[in-house]
N, CA, C and O atoms as a GROMACS GRO file, in nm:
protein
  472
    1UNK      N    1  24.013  14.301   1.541
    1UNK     CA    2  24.063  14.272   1.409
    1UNK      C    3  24.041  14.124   1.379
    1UNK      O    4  24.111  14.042   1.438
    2UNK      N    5  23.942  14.079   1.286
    2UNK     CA    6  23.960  13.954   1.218
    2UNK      C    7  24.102  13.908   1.209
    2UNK      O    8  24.195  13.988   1.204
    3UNK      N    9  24.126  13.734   1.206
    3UNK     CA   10  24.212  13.653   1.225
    3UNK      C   11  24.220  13.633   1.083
    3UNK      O   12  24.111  13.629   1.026
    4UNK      N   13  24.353  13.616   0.992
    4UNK     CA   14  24.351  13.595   0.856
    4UNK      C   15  24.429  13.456   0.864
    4UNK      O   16  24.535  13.428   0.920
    5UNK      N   17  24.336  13.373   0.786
    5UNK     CA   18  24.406  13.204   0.792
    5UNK      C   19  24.375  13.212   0.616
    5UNK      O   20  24.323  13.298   0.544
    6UNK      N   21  24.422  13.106   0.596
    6UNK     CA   22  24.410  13.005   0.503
    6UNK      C   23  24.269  12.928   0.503
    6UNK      O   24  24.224  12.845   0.582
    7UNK      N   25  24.196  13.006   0.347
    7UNK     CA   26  24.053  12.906   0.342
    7UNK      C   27  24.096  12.766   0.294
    7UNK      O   28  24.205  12.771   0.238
    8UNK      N   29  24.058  12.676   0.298
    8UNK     CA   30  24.043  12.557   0.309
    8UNK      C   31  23.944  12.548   0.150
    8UNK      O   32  23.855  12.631   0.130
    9UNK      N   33  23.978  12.426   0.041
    9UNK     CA   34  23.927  12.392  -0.105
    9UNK      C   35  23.778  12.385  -0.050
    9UNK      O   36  23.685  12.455  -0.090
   10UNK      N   37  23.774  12.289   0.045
   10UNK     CA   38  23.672  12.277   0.092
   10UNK      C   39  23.499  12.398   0.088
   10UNK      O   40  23.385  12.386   0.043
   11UNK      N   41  23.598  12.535   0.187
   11UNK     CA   42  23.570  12.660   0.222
   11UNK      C   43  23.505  12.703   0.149
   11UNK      O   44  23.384  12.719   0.163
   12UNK      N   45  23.597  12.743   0.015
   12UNK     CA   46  23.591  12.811  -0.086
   12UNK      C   47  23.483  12.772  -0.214
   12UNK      O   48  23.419  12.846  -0.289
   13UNK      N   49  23.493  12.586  -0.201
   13UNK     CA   50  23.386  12.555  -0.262
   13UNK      C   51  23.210  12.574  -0.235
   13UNK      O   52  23.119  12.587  -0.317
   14UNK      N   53  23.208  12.570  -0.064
   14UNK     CA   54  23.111  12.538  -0.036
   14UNK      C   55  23.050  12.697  -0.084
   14UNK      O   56  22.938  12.721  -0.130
   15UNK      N   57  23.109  12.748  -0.069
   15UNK     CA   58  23.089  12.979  -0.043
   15UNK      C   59  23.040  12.985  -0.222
   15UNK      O   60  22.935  13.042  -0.252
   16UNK      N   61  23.119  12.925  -0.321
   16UNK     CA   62  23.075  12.957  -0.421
   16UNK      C   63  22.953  12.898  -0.427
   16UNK      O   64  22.852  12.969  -0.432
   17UNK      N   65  22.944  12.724  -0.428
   17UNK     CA   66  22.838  12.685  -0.465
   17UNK      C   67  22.682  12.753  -0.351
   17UNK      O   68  22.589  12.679  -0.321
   18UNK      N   69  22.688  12.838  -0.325
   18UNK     CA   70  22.648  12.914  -0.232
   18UNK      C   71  22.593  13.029  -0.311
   18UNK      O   72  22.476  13.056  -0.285
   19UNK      N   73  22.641  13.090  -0.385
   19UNK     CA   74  22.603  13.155  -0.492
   19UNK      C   75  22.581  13.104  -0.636
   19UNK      O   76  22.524  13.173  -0.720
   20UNK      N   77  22.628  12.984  -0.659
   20UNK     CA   78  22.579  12.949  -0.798
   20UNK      C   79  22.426  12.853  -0.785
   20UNK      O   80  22.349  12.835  -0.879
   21UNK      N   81  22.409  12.800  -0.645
   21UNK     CA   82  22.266  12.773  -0.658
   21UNK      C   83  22.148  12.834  -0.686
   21UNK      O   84  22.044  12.778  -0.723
   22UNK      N   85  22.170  12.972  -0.666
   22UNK     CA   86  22.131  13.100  -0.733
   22UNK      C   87  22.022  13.054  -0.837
   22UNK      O   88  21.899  13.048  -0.834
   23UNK      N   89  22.158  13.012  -0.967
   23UNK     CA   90  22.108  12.976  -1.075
   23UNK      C   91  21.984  12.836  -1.101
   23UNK      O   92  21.952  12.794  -1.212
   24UNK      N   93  21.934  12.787  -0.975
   24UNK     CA   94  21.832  12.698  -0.936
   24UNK      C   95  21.680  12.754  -0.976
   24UNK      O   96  21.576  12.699  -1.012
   25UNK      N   97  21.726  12.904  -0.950
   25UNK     CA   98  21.572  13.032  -0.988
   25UNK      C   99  21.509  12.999  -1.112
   25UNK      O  100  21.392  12.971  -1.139
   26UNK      N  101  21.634  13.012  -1.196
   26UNK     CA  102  21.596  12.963  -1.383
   26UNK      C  103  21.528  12.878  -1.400
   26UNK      O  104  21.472  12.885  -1.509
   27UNK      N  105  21.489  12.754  -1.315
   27UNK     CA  106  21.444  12.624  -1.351
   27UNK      C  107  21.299  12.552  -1.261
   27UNK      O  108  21.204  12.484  -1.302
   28UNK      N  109  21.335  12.602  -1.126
   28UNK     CA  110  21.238  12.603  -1.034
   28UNK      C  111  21.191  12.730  -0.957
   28UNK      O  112  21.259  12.821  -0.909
   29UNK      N  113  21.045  12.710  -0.957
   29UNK     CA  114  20.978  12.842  -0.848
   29UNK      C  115  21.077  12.879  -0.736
   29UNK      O  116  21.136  12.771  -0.734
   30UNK      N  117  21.131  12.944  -0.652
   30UNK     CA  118  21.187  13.032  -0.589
   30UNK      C  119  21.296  12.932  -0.527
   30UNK      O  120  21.325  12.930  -0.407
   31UNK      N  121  21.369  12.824  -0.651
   31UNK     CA  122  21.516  12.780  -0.656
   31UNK      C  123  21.587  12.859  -0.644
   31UNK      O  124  21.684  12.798  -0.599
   32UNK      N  125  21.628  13.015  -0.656
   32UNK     CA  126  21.686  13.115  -0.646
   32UNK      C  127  21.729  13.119  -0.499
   32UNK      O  128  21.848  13.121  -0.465
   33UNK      N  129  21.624  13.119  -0.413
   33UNK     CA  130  21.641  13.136  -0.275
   33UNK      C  131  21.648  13.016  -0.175
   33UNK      O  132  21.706  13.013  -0.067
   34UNK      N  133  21.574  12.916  -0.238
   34UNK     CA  134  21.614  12.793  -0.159
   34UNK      C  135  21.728  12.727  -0.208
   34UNK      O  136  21.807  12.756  -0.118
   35UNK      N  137  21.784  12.667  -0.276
   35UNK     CA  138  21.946  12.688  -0.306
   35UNK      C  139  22.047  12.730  -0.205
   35UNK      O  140  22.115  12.657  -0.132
   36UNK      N  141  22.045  12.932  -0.219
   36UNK     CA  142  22.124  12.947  -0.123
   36UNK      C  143  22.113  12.924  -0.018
   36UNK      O  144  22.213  12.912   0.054
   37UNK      N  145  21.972  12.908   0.035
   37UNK     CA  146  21.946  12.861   0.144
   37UNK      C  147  22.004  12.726   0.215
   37UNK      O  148  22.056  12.701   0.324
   38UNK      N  149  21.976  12.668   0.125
   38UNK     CA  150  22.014  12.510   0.168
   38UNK      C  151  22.180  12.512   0.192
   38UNK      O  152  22.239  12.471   0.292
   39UNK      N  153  22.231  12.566   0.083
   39UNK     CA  154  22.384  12.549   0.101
   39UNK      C  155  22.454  12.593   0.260
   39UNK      O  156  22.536  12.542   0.336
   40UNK      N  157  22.349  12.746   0.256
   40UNK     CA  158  22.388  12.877   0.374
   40UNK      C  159  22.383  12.720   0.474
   40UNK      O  160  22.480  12.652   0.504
   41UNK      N  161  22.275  12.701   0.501
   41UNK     CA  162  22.231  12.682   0.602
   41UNK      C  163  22.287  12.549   0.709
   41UNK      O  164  22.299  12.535   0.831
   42UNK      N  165  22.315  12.458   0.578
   42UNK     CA  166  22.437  12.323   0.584
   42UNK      C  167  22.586  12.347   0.642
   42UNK      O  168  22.660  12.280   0.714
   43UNK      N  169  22.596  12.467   0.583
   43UNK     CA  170  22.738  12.458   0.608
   43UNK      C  171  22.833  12.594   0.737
   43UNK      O  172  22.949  12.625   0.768
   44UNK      N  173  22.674  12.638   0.776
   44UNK     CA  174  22.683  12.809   0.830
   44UNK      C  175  22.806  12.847   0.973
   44UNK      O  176  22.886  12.937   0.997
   45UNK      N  177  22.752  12.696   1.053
   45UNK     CA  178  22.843  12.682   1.128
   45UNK      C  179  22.974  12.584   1.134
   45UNK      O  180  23.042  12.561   1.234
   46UNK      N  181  22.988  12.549   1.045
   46UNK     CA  182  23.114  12.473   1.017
   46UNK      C  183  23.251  12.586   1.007
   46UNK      O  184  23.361  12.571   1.060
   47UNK      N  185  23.193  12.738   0.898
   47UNK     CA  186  23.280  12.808   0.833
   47UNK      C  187  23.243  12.964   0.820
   47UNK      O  188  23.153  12.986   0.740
   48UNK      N  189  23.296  13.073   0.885
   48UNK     CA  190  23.285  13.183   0.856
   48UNK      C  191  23.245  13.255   0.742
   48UNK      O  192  23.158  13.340   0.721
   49UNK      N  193  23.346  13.189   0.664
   49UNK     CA  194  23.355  13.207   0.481
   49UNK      C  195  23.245  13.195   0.453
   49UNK      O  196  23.175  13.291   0.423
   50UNK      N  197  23.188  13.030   0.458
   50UNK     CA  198  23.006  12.999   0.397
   50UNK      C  199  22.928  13.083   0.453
   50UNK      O  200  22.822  13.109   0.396
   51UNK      N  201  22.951  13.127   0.542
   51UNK     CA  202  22.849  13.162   0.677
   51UNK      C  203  22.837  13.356   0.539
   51UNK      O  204  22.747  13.403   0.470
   52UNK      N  205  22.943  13.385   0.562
   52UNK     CA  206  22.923  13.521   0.496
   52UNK      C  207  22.859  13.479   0.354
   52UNK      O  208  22.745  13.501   0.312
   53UNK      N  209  22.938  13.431   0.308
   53UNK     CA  210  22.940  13.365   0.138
   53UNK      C  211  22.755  13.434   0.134
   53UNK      O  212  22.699  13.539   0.102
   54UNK      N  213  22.708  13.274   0.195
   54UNK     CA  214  22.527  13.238   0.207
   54UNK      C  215  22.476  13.362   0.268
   54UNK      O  216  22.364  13.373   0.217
   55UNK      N  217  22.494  13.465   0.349
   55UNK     CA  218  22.418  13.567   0.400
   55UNK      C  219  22.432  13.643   0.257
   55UNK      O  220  22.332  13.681   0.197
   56UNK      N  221  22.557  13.662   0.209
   56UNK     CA  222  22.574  13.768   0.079
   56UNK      C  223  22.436  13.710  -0.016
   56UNK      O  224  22.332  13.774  -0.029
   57UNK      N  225  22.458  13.592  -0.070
   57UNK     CA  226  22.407  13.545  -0.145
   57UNK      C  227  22.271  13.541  -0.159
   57UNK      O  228  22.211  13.555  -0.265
   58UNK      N  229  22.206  13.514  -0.014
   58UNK     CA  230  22.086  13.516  -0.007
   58UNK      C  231  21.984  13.650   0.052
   58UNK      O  232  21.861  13.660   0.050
   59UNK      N  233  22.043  13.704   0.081
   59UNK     CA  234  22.024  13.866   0.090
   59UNK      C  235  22.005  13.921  -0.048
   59UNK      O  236  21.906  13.985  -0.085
   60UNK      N  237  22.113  13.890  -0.123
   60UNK     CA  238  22.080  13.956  -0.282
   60UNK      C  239  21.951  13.878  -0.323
   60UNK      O  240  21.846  13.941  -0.332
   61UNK      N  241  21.955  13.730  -0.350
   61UNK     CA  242  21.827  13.703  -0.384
   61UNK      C  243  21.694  13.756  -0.367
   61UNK      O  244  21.615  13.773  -0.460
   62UNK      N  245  21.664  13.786  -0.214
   62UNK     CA  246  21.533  13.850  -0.142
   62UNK      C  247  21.516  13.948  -0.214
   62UNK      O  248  21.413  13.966  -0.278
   63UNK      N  249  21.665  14.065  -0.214
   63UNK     CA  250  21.632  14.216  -0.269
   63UNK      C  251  21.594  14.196  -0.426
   63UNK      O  252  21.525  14.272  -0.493
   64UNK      N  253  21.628  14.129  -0.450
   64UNK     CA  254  21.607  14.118  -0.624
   64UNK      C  255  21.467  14.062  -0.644
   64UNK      O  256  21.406  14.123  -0.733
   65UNK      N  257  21.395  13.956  -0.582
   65UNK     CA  258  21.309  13.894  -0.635
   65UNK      C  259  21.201  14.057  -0.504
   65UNK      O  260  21.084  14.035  -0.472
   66UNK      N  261  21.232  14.115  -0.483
   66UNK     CA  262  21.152  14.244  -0.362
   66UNK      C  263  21.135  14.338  -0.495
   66UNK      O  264  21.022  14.382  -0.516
   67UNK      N  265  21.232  14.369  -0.580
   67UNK     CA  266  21.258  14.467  -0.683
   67UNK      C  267  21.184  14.396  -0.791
   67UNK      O  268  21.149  14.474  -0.879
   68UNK      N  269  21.141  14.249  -0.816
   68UNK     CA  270  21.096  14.252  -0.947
   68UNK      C  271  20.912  14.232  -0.911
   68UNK      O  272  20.814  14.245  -0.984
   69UNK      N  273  20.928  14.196  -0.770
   69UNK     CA  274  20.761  14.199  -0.738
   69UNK      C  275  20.690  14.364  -0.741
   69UNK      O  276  20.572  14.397  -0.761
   70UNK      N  277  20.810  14.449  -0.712
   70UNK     CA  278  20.771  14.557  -0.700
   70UNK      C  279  20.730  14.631  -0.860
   70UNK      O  280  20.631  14.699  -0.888
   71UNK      N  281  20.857  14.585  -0.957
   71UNK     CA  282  20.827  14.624  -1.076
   71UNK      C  283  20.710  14.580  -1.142
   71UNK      O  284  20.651  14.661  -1.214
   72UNK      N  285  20.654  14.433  -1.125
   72UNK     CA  286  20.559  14.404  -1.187
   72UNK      C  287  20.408  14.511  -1.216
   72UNK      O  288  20.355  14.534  -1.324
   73UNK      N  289  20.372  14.555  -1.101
   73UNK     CA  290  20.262  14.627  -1.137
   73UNK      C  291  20.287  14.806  -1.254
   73UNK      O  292  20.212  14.873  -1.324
   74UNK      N  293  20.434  14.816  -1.213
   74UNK     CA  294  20.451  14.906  -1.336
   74UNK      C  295  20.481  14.879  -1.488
   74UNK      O  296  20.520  14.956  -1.576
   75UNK      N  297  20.444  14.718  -1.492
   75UNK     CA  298  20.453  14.672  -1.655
   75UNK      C  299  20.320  14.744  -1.688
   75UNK      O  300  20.305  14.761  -1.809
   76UNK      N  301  20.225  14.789  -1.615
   76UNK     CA  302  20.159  14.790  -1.693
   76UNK      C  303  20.158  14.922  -1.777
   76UNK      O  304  20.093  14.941  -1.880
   77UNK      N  305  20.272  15.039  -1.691
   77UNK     CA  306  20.252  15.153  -1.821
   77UNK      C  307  20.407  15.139  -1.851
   77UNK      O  308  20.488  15.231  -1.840
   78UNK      N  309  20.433  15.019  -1.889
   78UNK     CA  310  20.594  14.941  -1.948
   78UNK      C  311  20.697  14.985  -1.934
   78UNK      O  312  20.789  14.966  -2.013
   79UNK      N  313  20.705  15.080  -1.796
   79UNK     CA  314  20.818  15.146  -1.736
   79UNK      C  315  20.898  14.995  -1.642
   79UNK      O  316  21.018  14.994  -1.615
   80UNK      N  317  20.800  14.875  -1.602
   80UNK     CA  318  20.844  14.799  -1.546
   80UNK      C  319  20.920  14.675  -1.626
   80UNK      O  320  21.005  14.596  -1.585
   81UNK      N  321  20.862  14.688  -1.748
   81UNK     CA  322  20.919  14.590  -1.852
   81UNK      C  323  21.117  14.625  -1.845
   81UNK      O  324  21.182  14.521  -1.832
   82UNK      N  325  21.193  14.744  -1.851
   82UNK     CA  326  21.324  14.775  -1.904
   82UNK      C  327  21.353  14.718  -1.732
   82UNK      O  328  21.407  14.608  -1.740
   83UNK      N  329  21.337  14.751  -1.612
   83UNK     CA  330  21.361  14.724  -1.494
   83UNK      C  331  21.343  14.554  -1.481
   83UNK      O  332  21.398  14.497  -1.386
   84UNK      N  333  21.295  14.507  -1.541
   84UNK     CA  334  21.280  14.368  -1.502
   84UNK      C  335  21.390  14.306  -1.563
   84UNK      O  336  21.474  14.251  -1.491
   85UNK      N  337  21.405  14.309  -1.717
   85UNK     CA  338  21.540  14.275  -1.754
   85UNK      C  339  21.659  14.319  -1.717
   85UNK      O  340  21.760  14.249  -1.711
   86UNK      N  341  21.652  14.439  -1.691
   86UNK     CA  342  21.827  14.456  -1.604
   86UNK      C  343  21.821  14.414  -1.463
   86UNK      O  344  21.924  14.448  -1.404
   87UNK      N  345  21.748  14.361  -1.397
   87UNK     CA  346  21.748  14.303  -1.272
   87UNK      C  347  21.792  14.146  -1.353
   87UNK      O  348  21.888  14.072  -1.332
   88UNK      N  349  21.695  14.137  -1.436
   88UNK     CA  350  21.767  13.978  -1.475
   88UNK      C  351  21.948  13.994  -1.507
   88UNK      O  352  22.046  13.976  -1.436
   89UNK      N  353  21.932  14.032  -1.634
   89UNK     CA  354  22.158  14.056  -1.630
   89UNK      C  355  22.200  14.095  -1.524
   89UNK      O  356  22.312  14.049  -1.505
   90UNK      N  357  22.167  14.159  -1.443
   90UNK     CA  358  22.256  14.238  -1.339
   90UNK      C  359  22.214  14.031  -1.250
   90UNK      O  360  22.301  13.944  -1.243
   91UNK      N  361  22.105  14.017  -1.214
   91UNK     CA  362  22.158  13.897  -1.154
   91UNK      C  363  22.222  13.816  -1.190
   91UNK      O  364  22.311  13.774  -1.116
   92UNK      N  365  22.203  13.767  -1.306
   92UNK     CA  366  22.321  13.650  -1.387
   92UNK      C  367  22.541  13.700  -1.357
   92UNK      O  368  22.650  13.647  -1.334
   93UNK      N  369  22.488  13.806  -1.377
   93UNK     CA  370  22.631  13.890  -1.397
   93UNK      C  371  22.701  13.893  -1.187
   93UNK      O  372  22.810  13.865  -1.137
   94UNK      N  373  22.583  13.934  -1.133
   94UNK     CA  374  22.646  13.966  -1.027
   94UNK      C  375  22.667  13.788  -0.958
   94UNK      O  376  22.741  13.780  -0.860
   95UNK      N  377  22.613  13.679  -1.003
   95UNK     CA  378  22.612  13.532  -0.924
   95UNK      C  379  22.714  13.494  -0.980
   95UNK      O  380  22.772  13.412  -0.909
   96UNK      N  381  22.807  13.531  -1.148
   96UNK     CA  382  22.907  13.471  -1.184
   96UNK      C  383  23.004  13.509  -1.098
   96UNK      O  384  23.069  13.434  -1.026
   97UNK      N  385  23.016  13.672  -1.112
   97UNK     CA  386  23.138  13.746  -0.987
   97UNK      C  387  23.134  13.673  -0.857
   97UNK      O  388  23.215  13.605  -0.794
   98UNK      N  389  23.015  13.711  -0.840
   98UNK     CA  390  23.060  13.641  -0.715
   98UNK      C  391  23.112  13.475  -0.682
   98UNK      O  392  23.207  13.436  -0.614
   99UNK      N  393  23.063  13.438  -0.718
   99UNK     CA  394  23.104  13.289  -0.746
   99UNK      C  395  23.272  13.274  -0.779
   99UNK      O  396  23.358  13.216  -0.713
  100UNK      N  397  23.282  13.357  -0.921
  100UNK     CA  398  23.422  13.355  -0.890
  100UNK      C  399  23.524  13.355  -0.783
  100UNK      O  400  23.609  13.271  -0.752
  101UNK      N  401  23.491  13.482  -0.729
  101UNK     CA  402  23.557  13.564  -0.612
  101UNK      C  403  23.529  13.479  -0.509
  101UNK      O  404  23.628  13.489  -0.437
  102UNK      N  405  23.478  13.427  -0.475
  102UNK     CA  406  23.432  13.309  -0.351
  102UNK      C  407  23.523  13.182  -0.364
  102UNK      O  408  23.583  13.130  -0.270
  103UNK      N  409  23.525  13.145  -0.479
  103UNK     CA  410  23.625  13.042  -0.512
  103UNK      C  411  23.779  13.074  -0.469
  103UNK      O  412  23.854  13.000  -0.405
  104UNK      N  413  23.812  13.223  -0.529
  104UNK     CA  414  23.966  13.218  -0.523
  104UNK      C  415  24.002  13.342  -0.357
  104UNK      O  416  24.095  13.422  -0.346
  105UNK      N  417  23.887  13.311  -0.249
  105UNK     CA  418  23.875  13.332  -0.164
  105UNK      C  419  23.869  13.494  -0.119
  105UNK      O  420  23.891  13.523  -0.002
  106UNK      N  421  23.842  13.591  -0.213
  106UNK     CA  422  23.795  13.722  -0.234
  106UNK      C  423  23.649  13.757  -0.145
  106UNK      O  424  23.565  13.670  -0.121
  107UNK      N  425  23.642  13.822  -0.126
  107UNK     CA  426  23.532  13.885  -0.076
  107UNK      C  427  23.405  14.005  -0.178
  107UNK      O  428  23.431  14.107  -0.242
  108UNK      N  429  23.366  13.985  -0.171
  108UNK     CA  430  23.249  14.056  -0.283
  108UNK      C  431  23.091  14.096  -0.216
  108UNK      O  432  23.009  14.022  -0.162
  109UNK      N  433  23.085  14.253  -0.245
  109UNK     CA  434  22.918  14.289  -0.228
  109UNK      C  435  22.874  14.290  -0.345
  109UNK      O  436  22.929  14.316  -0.451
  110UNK      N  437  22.752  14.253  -0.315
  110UNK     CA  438  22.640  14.241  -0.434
  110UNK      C  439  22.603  14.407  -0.397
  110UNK      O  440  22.599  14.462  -0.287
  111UNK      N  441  22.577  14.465  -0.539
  111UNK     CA  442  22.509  14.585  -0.500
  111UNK      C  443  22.368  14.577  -0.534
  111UNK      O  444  22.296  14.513  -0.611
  112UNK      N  445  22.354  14.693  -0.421
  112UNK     CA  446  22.138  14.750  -0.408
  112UNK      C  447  22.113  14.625  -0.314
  112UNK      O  448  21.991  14.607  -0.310
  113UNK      N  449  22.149  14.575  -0.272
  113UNK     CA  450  22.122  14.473  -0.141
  113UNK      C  451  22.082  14.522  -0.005
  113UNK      O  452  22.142  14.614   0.052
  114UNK      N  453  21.964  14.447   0.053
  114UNK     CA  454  21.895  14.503   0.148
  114UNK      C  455  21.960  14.383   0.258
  114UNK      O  456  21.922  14.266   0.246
  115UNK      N  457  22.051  14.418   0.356
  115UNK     CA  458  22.055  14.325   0.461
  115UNK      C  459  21.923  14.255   0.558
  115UNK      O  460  21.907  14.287   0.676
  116UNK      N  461  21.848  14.170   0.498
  116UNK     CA  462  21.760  14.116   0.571
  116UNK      C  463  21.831  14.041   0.638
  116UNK      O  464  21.806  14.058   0.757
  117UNK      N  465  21.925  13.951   0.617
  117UNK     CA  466  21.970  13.860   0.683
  117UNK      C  467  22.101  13.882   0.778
  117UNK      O  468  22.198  13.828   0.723
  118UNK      N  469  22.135  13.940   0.899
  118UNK     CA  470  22.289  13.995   0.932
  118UNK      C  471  22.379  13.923   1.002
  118UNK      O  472  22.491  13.968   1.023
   0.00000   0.00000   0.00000
C-alpha cells in the first residue's frame, strides 16, 4: 500500500508545470514533448508526484503526436482532416485538467494513452 503524505507547493507545482509545458507544442517543433521532458526529467527523482505527473504527461504527448502522424496520410480522402482537430481539443482540454488536478494534488489519466514510458 502506498504511503499518503502531504504534497509539498513545491510538488504540486513542479507536476503541473509538467503538463502545462505541453503547451510549448503550439509555438515550437516538438515543444510538446520536450517541455515535459525537461520538467519530468529535472525533477523525477526528487518527487514521486513529478515523477508520475511527467510519465502521465509525456506518454500522452507521444500517443497524440503517434495518432496525428498516423492520421496525416488519411487527409488525403479527408477522413483524417475531423481526427486531427479533435486530437487538437481533446489535447488542449485534457493538459488544462490535468494541470489543474496536479496542482490541487489529484491524480488524473489522460485517455487513449499508450504507456511508452512506465
Amino acid at each position: 500500500m502506498r504511503e499518503i503524505r502531504e504534497l509539498s507547493e513545491s510538488e504540486r507545482n513542479w507536476a503541473m508545470l509538467c503538463h502545462l509545458s505541453a503547451f510549448a507544442g503550439f509555438f515550437f517543433p516538438f515543444g510538446g514533448i520536450i517541455g515535459p521532458l525537461i520538467c519530468w526529467l529535472s525533477r523525477k527523482d526528487e518527487s514521486l508526484w513529478v515523477d508520475q505527473n511527467g510519465k502521465q504527461a509525456l506518454n500522452f504527448q507521444l500517443s497524440v503526436l503517434l495518432y496525428i502522424v498516423l492520421s496525416v496520410p488519411l487527409c488525403l480522402i479527408l477522413v483524417g482532416i475531423p481526427i486531427i482537430i479533435f486530437l487538437g481539443f481533446l489535447k488542449v482540454i485534457c493538459i488544462i485538467i490535468a494541470s489543474v488536478k496536479a496542482s490541487k494534488g489529484e491524480e488524473f489519466r489522460y485517455p487513449v494513452t499508450i504507456p511508452f514510458i512506465q
